[in-house]
Residue frames relative to the residue before (quaternion, step in Angstrom):
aa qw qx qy qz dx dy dz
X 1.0000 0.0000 0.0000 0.0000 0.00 0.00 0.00
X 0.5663 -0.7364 0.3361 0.1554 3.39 -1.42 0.83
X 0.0053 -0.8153 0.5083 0.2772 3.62 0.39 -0.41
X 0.1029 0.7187 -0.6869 0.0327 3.28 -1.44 0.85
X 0.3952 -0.5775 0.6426 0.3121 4.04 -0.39 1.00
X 0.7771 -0.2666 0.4520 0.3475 3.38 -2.39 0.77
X 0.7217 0.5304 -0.3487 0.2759 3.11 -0.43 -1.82
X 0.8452 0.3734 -0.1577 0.3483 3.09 0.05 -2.26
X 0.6544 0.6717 -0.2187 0.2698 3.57 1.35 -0.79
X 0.6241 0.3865 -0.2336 0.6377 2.99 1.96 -0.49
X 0.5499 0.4395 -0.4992 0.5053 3.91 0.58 0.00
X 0.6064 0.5021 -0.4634 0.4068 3.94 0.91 -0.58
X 0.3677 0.7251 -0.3927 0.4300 3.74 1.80 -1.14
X 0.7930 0.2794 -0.1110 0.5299 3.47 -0.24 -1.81
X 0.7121 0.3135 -0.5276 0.3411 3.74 -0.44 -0.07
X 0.4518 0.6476 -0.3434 0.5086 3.73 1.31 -0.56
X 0.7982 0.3064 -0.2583 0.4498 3.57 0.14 -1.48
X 0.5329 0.6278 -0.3683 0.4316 4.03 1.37 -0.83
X 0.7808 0.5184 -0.1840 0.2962 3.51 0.92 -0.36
X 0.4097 0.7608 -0.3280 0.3818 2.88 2.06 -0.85
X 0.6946 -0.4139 0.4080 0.4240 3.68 -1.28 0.25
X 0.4637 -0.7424 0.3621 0.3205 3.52 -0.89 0.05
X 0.5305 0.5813 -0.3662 0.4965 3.16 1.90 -0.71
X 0.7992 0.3249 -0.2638 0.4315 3.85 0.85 -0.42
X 0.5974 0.3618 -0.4635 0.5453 3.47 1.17 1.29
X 0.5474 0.5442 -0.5476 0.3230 3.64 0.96 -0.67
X 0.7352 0.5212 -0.2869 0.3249 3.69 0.32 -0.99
X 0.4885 0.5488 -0.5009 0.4575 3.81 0.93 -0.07
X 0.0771 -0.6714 0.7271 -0.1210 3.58 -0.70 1.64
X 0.9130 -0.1800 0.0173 0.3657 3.56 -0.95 1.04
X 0.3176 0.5989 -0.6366 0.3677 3.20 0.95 1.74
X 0.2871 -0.7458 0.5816 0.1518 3.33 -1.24 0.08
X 0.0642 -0.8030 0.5613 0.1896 4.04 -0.09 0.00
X 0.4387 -0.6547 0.6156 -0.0007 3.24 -1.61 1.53
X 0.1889 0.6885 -0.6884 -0.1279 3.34 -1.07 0.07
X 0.1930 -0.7579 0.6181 -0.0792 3.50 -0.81 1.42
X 0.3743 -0.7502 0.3596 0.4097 3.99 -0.77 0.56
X 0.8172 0.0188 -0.1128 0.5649 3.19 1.55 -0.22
X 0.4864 -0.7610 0.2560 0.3447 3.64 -1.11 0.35
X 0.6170 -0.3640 0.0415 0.6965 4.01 -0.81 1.00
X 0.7756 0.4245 -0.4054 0.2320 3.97 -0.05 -0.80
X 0.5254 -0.6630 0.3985 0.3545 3.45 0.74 -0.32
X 0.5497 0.5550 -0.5052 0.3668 3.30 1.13 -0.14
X 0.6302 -0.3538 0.6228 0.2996 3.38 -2.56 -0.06
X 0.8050 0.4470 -0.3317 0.2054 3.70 0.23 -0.19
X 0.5286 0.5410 -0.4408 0.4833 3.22 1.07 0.22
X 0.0642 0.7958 -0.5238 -0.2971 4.01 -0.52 -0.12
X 0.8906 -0.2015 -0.1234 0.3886 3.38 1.71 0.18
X 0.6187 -0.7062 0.3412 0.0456 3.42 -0.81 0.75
X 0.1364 0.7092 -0.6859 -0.0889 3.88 -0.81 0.61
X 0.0892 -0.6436 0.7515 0.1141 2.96 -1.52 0.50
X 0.5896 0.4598 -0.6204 0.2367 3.34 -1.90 0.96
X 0.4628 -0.7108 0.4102 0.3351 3.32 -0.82 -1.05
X 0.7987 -0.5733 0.1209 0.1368 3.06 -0.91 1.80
X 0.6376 -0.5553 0.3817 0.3734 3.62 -0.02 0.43
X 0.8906 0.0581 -0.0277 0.4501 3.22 1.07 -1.37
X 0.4963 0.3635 -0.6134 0.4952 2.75 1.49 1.75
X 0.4624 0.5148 -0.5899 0.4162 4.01 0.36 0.72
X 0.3885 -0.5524 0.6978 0.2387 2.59 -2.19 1.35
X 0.7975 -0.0692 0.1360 0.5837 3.29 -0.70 -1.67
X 0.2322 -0.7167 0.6569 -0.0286 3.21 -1.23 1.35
X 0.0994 0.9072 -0.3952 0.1050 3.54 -0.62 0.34
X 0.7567 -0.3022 0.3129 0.4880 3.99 -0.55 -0.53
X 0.8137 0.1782 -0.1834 0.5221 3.61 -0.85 0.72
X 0.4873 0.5107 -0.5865 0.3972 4.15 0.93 0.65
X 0.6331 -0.4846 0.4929 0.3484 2.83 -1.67 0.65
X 0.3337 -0.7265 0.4240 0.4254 3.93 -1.58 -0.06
X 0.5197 -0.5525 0.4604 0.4612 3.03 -1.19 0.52
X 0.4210 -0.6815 0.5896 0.1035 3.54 -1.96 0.47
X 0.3596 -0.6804 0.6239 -0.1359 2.78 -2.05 0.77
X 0.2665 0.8675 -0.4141 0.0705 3.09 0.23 1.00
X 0.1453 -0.8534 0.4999 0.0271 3.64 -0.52 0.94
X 0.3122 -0.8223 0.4655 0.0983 3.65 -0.34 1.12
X 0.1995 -0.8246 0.5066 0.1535 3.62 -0.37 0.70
X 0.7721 0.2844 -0.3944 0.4091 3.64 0.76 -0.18
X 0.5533 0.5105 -0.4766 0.4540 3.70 1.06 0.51
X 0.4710 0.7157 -0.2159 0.4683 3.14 1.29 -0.42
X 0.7389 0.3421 -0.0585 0.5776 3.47 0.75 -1.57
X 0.5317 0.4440 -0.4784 0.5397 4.13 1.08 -0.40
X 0.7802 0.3284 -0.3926 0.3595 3.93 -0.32 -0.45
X 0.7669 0.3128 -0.3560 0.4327 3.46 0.84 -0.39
X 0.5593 -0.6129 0.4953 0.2574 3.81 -2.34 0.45
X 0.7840 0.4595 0.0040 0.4174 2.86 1.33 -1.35
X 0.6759 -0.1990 0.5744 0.4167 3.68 -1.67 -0.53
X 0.8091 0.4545 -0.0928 0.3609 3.07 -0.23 -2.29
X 0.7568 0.4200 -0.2838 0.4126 3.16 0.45 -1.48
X 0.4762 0.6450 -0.3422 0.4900 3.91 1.38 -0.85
X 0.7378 0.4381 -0.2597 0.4429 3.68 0.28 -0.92
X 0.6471 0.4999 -0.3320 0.4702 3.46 0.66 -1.07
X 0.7105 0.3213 -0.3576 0.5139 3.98 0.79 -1.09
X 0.5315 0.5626 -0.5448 0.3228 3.88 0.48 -0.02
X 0.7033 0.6116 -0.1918 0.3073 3.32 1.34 -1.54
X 0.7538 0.4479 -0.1520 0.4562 2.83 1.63 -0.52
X 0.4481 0.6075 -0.3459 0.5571 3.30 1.87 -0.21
X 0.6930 0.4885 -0.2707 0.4560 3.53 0.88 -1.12
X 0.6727 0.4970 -0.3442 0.4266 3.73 1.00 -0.71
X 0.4949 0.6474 -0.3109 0.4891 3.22 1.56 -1.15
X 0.7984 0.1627 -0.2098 0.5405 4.26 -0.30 -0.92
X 0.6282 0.5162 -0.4496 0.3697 3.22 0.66 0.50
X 0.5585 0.5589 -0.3557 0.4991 3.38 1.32 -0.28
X 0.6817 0.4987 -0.3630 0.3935 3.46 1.18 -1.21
X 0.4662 0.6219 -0.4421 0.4477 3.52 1.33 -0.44
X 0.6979 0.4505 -0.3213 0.4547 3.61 0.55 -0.72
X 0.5384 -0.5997 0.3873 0.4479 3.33 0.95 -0.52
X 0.3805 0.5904 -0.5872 0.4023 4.14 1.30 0.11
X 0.4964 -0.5382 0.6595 0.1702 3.47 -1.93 1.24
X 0.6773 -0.2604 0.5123 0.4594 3.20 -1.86 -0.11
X 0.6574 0.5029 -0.3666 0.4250 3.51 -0.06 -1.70
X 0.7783 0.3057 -0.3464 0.4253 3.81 -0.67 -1.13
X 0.5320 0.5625 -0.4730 0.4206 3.85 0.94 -0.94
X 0.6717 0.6131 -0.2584 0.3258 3.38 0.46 -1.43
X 0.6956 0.5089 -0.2216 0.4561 3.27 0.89 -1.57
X 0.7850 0.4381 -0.0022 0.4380 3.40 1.20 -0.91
X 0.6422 -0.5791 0.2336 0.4446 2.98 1.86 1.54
X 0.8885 0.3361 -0.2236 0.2181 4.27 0.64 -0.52
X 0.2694 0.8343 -0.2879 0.3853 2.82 1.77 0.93
């Protein structure tokens, strides 16, 4: 297992997410992104989470909704990986992962498509 303190683990969050393509960050309207050490259950298996509702299941969206969420765990996260490197790559892919569901992509198609 890896060790990375709060602090550094979420600046690694934002330089990770600062890099992503632009066509798959410009469009995140009123998400926000969490980083929590573990999720409400306590377990190691989740490494992250969206909550709201999908692009392509909103009708009329508009002023005064809550944002939707983002949540990235850092000590399930940090049990699967050895490394720096190896830490960044599963963030990149956690982040790409609840970011698709924001778009409305399922597990299944994520899956089919290598980010599952």
């Amino acid at each position: 297992m890896f060790d990375l303190d709060a602090d550094k683990f979420e600046a690694l969050v934002g330089e990770i997410f600062d890099d992503l393509p632009d066509d798959m960050v410009d469009g995140l309207d009123n998400v926000v992104i969490v980083i929590d050490d573990l999720p409400e259950d306590g377990s190691l298996d989740l490494l992250g989470l969206y909550t709201g509702v999908a692009l392509t299941d909103r009708g009329q969206y508009g002023f005064g909704e809550l944002p939707d969420m983002i949540s990235i765990y850092r000590l399930p996260l940090l049990s699967i990986v050895e490394s720096e490197d190896e830490l960044r790559e599963q963030v990149r892919i956690t982040l790409v992962h609840e970011i698709a569901h924001f778009y409305g992509i399922g597990d299944d198609e994520l899956h089919s498509l290598g980010w599952g």
